[in-house]
N, C-alpha and C positions, 0 to 999 in steps of 0.2 A: 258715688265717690267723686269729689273733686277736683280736677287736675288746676295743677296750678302755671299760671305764667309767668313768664320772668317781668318782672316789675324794678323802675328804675335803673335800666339799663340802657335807652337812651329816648329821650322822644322823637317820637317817627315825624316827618317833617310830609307840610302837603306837595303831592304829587302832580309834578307842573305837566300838561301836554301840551305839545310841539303845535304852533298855529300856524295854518293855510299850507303843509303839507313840507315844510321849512325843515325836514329830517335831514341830520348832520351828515355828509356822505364817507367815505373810509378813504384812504390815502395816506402815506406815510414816506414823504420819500428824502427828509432830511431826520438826523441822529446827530445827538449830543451825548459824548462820553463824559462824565462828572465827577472829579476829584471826590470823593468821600468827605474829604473838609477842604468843600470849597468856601468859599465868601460870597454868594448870592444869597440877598434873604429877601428879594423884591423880584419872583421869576417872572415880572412883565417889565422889565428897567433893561431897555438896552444898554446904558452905560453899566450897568454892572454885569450885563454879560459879556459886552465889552473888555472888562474890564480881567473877566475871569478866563478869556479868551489869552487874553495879554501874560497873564499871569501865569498861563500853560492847565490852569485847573479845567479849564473846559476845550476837549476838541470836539469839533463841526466834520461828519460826516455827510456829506450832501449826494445829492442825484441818486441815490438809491431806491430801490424797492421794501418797502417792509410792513411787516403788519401783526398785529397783537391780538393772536385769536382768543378764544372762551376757555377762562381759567379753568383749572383741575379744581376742584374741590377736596380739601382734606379732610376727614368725618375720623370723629372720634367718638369713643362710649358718650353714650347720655347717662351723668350723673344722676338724673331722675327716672327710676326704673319702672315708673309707670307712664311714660314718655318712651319718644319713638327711641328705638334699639341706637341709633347715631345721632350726632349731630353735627353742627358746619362748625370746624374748628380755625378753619384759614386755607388759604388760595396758594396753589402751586401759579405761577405765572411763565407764562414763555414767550418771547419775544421772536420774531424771525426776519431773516433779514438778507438780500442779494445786493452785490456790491459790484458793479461790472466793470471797475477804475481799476482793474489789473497791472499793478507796477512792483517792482522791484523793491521800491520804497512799501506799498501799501501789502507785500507779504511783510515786510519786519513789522510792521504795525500792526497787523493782525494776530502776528506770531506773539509781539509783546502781549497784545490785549488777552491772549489766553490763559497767559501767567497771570493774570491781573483781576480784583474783583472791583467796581467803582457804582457809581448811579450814572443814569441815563435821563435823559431827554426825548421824546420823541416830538416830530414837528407834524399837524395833521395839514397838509399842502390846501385842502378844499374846505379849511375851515375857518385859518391862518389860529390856531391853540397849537399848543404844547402838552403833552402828558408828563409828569415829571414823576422817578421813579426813587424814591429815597431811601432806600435798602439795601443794601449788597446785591447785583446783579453779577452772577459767574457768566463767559463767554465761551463759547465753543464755535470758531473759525478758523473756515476750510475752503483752499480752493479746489476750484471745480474744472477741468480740461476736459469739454466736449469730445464725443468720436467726431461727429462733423464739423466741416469750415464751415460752414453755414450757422452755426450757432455759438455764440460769445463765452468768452471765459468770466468766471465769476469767484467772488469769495461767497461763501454762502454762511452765515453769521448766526447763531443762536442764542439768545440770554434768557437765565434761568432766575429766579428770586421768588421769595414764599411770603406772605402777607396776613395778617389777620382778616379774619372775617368783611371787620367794618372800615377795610384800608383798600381802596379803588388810587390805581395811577392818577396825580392831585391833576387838574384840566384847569389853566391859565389861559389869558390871551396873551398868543404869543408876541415878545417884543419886537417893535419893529427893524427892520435892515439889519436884521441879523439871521435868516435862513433866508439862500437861496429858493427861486421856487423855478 
């Protein structure tokens, strides 16, 4: 019996590898908060980040820690019941993120950001890319009061959004003079 493939679904592209050991390292220490309908439609164009900056549609979080671990996978029936029992239906994504710029101002801003859903930005510091997130990302931040003085206060930052299958954070070079490093 023949099982069948899916056909015309998209063509598979060839598969580059990385030369003389040139692997991209991980770092994440500036965030872009993204108006839903902002007016960037060139994410390597300083002046229009510029521009979206000016216009309040994009805030710049800098100096932070963060990092975008291994998506959840979300598996539904396989409509071919002679095919595997599930298959990859789309990606839970989670963002996380430490903010150690503790002010007075940056709890109202955290507090607003949790009412709020937008798209994001992330800046890779070691690799000078951008990841850009174009879906509704929800946020969950919280600060953090250590027991000891020995250790820093934090907001501690969560963002959550779900993705199709064949939908990876889009990877730009990022524009220049516009993330601190």
């Amino acid at each position: 019996m023949a099982l069948s493939c899916n056909y015309n679904c998209s063509d598979l592209p060839a598969h580059e590898q990385v030369t003389c050991g040139d692997f991209p390292k991980g770092g994440l220490n500036s965030v872009g908060i993204l108006e839903c309908d902002h007016s960037i439609t060139d994410f390597t164009s300083e002046a229009q980040f510029n521009a979206a900056i000016a216009a309040g549609e994009l805030k710049l979080i800098e100096q932070v820690r963060a990092s975008l671990p291994e998506a959840s996978e979300v598996n539904g029936v396989n409509p071919n019941a002679c095919g595997a029992q599930d298959i990859l239906d789309g990606f839970d994504w989670t963002f996380n993120m430490t903010d150690y710029n503790v002010t007075a101002n940056n709890d109202s801003f955290y507090e607003s950001l949790n009412l709020r859903t937008a798209y994001l930005i992330l800046y890779e510091c070691m690799n000078e890319r951008i990841r850009v997130i174009e879906h509704p990302v929800s946020f969950s931040s919280k600060p953090v009061i250590p027991e000891s003085n020995k250790e820093k206060q934090s907001y501690v930052i969560v963002a959550k959004w779900s993705t199709n299958p064949d939908e990876f954070p889009v990877s730009y070079a990022a524009p220049t003079n516009i993330f601190n490093q």
